[in-house]
C-alpha positions in Angstrom: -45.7 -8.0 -52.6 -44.3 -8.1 -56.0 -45.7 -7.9 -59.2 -45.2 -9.6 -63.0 -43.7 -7.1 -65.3 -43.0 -9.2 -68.2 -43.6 -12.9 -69.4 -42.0 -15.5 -72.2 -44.3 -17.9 -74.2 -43.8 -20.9 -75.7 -44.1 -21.5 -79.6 -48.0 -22.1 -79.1 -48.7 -18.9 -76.9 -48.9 -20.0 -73.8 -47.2 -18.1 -71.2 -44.4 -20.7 -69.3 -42.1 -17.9 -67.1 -43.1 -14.9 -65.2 -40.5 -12.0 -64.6 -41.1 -10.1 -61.6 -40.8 -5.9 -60.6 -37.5 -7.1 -58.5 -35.6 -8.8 -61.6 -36.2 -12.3 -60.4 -38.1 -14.8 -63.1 -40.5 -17.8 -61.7 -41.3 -20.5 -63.8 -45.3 -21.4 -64.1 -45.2 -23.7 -60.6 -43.6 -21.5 -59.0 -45.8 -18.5 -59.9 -48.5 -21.2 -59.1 -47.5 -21.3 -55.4 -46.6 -17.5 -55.4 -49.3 -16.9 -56.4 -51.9 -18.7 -53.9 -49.1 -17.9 -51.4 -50.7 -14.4 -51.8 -47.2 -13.0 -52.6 -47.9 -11.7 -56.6 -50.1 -9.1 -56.6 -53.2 -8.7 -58.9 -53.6 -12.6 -59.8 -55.0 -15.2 -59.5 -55.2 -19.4 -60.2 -58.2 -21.1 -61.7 -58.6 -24.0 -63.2 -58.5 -24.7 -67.1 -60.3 -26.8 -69.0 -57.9 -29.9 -68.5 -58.3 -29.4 -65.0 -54.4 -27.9 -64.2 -53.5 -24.6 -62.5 -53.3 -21.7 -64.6 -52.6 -17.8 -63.8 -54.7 -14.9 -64.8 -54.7 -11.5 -63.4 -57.8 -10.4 -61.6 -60.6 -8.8 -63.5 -61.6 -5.0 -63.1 -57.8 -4.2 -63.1 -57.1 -1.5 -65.9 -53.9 -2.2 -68.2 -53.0 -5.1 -66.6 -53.6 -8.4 -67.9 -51.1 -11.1 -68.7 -51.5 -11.3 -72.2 -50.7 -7.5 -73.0 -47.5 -7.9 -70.8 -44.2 -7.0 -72.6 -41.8 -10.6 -73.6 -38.6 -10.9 -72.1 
């Protein structure tokens, strides 16, 4: 199972591209389907507010949360 290491964001913040423990980099669907594919570890999809599929990591872990992730 791999895990994100580091993200990009777009001009407003959000976070579009997800670079992974093994070098590889997955663009938001992809981390989408990863992701409810059970294949990134500590995540999870919900729904926003406009109704589409975003990524957070699961609650309760310590020092891990998307947001605090290094840019690449």
């Amino acid at each position: 199972m791999s895990r994100v290491i580091a993200v990009r964001k777009d001009s407003e913040g959000r976070i579009t591209d997800y670079k992974l423990d093994d070098g590889s980099v997955m663009n938001h669907d992809q981390a989408v389907n990863a992701v409810t594919a059970g294949e990134l570890e500590g995540l999870m999809v919900f729904q926003n507010r406009a109704g589409e599929d975003s990524i957070r990591s699961v609650r309760g872990q310590e020092n891990y949360s998307l947001s605090s992730l290094p840019e690449f």
